[in-house]
N, C-alpha and C positions, 0 to 999 in steps of 0.2 A: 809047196805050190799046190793050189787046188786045180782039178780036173773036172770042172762042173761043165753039164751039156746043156747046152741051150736048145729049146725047139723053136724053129720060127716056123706059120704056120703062113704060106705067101699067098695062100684064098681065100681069105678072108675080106677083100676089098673089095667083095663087088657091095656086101649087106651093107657096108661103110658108106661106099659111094648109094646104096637109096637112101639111108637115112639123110644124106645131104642133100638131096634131090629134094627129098618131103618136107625139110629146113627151109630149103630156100621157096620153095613154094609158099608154103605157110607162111611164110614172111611177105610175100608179095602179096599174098590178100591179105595180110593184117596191115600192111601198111596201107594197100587200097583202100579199105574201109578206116581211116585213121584219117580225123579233120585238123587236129593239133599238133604242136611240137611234142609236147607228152604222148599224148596216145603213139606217134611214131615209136617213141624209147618203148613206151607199153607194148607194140606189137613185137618187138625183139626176143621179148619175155614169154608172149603169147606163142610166138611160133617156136619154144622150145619145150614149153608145154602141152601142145595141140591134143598130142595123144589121151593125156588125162580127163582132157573135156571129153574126147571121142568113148573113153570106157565110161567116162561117170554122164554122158548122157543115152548111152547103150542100156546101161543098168539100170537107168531111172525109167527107159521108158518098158522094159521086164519087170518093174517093180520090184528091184531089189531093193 
């Protein structure tokens, strides 16, 4: 029989809970701005990616 330890680490849920906060936000303005059946599925997509716009148009505007 093995004796292995587990760590649970129980504070970890609050950074959890903002990332769902910033999810569901970004969702409600993609889907506000969303005139089609598609663009809605589109913003689904879009507010799980929000972040990547937010660094690649940071860096575009530093001119990396």
């Amino acid at each position: 029989m093995s004796n292995k330890r587990m760590k649970v680490d129980a504070n970890s849920g609050q950074l959890g809970f903002v990332f769902f906060i910033s999810y569901v936000g970004a969702l409600v303005y993609f889907i506000d701005t969303a005139n089609g059946f598609w663009e809605v599925v589109f913003a689904f997509f879009q507010a799980i990616v929000w972040p990547a716009y937010l660094v690649y148009n940071a860096l575009a505007s530093f001119s990396l």
